[in-house]
C-alpha positions as CSV (number, residue, x, y, z in Angstrom):
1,X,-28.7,-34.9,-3.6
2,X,-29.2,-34.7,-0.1
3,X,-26.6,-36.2,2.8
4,X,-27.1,-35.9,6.2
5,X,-29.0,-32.9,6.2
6,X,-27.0,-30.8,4.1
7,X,-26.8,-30.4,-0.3
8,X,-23.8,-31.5,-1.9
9,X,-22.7,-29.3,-4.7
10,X,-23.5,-31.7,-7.9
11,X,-21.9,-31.0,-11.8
12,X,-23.4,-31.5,-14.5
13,X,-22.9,-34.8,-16.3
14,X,-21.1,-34.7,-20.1
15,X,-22.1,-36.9,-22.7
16,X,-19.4,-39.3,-24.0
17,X,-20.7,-40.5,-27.3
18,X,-24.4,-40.5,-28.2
19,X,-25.9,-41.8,-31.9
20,X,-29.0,-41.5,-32.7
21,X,-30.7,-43.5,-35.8
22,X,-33.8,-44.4,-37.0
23,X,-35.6,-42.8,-34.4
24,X,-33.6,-44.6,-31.3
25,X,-30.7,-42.5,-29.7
26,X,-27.8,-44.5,-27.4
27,X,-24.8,-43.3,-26.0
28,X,-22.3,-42.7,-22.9
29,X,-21.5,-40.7,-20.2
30,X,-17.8,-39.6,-19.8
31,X,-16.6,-41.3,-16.9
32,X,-16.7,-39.8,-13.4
33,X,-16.1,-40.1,-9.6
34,X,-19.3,-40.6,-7.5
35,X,-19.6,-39.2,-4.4
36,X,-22.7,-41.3,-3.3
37,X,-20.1,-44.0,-3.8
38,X,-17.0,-42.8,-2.5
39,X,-15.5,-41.0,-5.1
40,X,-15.6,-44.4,-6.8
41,X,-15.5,-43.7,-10.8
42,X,-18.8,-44.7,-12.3
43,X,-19.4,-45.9,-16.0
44,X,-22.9,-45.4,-17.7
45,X,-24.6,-46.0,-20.8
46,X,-27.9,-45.4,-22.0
47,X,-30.6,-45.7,-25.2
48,X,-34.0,-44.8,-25.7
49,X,-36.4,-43.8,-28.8
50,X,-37.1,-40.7,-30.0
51,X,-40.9,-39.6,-30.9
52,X,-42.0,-36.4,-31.2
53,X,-40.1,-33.5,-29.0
54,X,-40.3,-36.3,-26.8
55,X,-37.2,-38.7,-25.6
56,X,-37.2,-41.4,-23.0
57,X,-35.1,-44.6,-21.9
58,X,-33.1,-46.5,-20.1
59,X,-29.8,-46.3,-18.4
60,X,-27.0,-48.7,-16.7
61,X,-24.4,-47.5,-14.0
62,X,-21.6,-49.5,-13.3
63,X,-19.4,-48.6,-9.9
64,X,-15.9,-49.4,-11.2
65,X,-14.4,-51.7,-13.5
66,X,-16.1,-54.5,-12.7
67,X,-18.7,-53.4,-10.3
68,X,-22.1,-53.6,-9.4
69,X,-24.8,-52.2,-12.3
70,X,-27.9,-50.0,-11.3
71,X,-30.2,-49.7,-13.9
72,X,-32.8,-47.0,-14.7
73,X,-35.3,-44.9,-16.6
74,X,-34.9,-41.4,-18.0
75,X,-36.6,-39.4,-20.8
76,X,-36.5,-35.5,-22.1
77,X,-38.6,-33.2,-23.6
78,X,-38.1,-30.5,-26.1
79,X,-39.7,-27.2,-25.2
């Protein structure tokens, strides 16, 4: 992530729960604190299908207990 001209040091993100059935995979993210939003803690969940060495989705962020949701796309591939 870039922020007024300089990197901020990220960490990698740790998986919560995740199930995967039938050929569709869903799941959380541990909690954590955000810095694009102040340090605020941020709640995400996400599910997708599963074909091939292939994986792709979507995701929802929520900023706090009861705050705004950002939703997404993501996918993964096996190498």
């Amino acid at each position: 992530m870039k922020k007024t001209g300089t990197y901020t040091k990220t960490k990698p993100l740790s998986v919560e729960f995740m199930a995967i059935e039938d050929g569709k995979i869903s799941g959380t993210v541990t909690p954590y604190a955000d810095p694009v939003f102040a340090r605020k803690t941020v709640f995400s969940t996400y599910e997708g299908i599963v074909t091939g060495n292939r994986i792709e989705g979507t995701y929802t962020t929520r900023v706090g207990q009861n705050g705004n949701s950002f939703t997404g796309s993501w996918w993964a591939v096996r190498k």
